[in-house]
N, C-alpha and C positions, 0 to 999 in steps of 0.2 A: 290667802296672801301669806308669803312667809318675810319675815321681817330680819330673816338673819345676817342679809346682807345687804352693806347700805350701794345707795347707787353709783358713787365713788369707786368704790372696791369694784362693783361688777364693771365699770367703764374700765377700768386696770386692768383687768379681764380677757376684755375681748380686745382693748386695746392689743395682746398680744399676740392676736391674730387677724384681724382687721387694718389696713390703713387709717389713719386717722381721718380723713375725710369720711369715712362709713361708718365712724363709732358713737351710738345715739345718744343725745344729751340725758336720755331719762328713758328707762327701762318699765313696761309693764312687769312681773313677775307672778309665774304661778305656780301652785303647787298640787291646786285640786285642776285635773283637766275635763272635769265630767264634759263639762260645756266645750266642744272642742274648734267652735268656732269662734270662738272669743280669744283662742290664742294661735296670733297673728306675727308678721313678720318683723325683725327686731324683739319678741316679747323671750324674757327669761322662762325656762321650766326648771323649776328644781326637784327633780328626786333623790330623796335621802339626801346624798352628800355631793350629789352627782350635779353640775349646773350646764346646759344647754342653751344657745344661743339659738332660737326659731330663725329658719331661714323661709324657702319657698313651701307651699302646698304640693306634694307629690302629683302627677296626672300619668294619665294611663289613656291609651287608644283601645278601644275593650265596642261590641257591638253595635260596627259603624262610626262611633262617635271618639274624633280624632281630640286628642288631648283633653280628656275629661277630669276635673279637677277632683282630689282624695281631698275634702277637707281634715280628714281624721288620722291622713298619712303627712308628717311634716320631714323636710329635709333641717337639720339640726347639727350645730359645732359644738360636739364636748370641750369646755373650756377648760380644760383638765389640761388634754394635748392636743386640741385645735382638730383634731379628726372629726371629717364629716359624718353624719350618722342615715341613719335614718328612723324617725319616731313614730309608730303605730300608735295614737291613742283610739281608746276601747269606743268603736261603734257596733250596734247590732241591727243584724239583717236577716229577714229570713222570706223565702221562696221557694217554689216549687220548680222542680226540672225532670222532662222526659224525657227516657231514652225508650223510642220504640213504645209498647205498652207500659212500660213500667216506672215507674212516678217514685223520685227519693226527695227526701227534706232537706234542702240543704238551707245553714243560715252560720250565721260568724261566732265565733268561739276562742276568745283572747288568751285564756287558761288551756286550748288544747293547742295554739301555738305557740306556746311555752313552752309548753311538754315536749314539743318537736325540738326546740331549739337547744334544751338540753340535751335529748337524744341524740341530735346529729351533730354537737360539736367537736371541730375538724375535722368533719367528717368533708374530701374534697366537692360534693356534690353538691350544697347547700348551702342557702346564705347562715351566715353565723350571728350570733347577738345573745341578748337575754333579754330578759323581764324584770319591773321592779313597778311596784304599785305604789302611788298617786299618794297624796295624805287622807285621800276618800277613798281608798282601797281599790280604785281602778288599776287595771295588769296593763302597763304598758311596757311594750318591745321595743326595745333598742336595738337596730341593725347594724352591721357594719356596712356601710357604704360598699358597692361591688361596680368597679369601673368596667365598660363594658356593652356593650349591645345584645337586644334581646335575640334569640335566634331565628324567630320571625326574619327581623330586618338585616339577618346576617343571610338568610335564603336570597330575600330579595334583593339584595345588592352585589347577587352571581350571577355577572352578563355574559350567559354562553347559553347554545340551546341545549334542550333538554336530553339528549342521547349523550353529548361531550359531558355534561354534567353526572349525567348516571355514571359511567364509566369514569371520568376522571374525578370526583370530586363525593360524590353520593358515599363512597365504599366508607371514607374518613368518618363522614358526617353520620353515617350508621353506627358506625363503632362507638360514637360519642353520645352517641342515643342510647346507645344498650346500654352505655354507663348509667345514664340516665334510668333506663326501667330497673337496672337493679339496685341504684340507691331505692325508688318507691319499693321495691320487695322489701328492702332494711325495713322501712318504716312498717308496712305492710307485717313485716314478722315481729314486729314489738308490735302488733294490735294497734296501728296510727294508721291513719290516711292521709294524702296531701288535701283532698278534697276540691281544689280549684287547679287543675290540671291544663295547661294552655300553653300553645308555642311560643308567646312572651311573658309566659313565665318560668321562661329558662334564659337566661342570660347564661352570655357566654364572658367569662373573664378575661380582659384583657392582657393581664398579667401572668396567667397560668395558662392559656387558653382552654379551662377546666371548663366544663359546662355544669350549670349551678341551679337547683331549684329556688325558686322564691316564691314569700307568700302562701304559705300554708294555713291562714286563720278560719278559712272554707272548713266545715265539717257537715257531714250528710248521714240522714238516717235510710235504712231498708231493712228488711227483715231478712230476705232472701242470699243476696250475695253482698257483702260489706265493702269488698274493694272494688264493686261493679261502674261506678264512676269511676272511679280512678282509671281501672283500665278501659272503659271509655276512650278519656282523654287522652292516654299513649297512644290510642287506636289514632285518634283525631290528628297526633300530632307526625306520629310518624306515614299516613296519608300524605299529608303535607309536604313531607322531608320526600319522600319517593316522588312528586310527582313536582318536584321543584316548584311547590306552592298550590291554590288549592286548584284544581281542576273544575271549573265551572261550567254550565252547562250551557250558559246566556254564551260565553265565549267561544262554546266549539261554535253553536249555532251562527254565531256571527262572522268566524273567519270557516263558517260552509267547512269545517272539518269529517272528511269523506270518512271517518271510521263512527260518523256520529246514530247512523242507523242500526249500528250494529247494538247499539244500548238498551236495557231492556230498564224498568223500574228496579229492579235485582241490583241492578250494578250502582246504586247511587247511594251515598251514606242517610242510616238509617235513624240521623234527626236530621238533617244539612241535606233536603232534599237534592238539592241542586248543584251539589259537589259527588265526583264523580269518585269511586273507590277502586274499582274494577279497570286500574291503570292498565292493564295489561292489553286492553283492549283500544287504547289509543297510544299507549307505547308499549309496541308486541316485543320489544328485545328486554321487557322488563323479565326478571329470573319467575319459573313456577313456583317456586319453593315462596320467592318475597309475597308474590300476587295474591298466594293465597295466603298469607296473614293478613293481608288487609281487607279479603274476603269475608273475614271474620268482626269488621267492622261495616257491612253490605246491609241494605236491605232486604236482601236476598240470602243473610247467612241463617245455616239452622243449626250453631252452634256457638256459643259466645262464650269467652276465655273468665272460668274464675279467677284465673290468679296470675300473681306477675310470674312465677316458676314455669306458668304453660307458656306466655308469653315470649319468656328468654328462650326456653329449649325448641322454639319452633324459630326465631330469631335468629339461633346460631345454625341453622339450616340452613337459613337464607343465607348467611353472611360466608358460608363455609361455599352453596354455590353461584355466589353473586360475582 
């Protein structure tokens, strides 16, 4: 508990960014967050000198399960200048994930998203914030709020079919991607990873229309190749991006899609059984150059990319005949 401010003062506070009907008579306040479910909405946080107004519980649509609630991620008013924030306090995770035969550690690490957020500041590709630990030495993240949609829900709310889309609109959203794989090279060549690589965890800013990573507290162990997840997940995402969302297999089956015999187990991504990689084989106007990077994410591939350098230089091949 920290007692430096009385509850008067902190009403004065948020009184200057709140209407007065929304300013609570009496404030919880903390300053140790170990317990992070005990600070709730209305409750003060204070780090250092820093004071924050808790608002909601962040939520996240993440596998299958639509608005699943972060208790450890909170939305927060710096009462400094009323800018909304966003608060990571320190939870830890850890589990296993396979790609194909090969098995990495991955688990949460609040000290190596730190290390990123100093690395990439102003950097246009990434969310921006810092770090400041707890009065119990917890590292918590201060974000900057990023207005904006993830790019997931920015694919899916492009009502055109998918030939008009390749051609008219695909070309843009490639070049924004590739920005995208060589910010992870940035990280990649300072020895970081993003570690949790996913198509809504790219928001796109509404203000720059810059496309932005978020969420790097993911870190993953292997012996073999270190940024092997990572590009994974580019693999995962830009799949996606070419085939104007995920190509399913329940779906061709169900609208009797006549290109659906030609598929072989080869052709389908090699953890995401049932999504289809080998686009080119139900949209043949897709370029050879793109088809086979994404080949490269196949269950069928018998060569899989170290690095994000191989990535881009096969990338602007595609882009050059696309």
């Amino acid at each position: 508990m920290d007692n430096r401010f009385s509850q008067e003062s902190l009403r004065q506070m948020v009184s200057q960014w709140l209407p007065p009907h929304q300013v609570p008579q009496r404030f919880r306040i903390h300053s140790d967050t170990t317990d992070f479910f005990t600070v709730e909405y209305d409750d003060i946080v204070i780090l250092k000198d820093r004071i924050y107004l808790i608002r909601h519980n962040a939520k996240e649509a993440r596998f299958g399960l639509n608005d699943e609630v972060k208790f450890w991620v909170k939305r927060a008013v710096d009462l400094t200048d009323g800018r909304l924030k966003i608060m990571k306090l320190v939870f830890y995770e850890k589990f296993m994930s396979r790609i194909g035969n090969i098995e990495f550690e991955c688990f949460r690490s609040p000290k190596k998203e730190a290390r990123i957020l100093d690395l990439v500041s102003g950097h246009k590709n990434f969310m921006h914030g810092y770090s400041v630990p707890d009065e119990k030495g917890n590292l918590i993240r201060v974000l900057d709020f990023i207005r904006g949609k993830t790019l997931a829900t920015h694919i899916s709310m492009i009502d055109m079919d998918h030939e008009t889309y390749y051609h008219e609109r695909f070309p843009e959203i490639l070049d924004r991607f590739v920005e995208c794989v060589e910010a992870i090279r940035f990280l990649h060549d300072h020895h970081e990873r993003h570690g949790d690589i996913r198509r809504d965890h790219i928001l796109i800013d509404q203000d720059t229309g810059d496309y932005r990573w978020i969420d790097f507290d993911f870190n993953y162990r292997h012996r073999e190749n270190i940024y092997g997840y990572d590009l994974f997940g580019l693999g995962n995402i830009l799949v996606f991006l070419a085939g104007k969302g995920d190509v399913l297999l329940q779906d061709l089956r169900k609208a009797r899609n006549p290109r659906l015999d030609s598929l072989s187990e080869a052709d389908f991504n090699i953890v995401f059984h049932n999504r289809v990689v080998n686009l080119k084989k139900i949209y043949p106007y897709l370029s050879e150059s793109l088809n086979r990077v994404l080949l490269h994410f196949s269950s069928g591939a018998n060569r899989f990319y170290d690095h994000t350098s191989q990535l881009l230089q096969d990338l602007s091949r595609a882009r050059i005949t696309h």
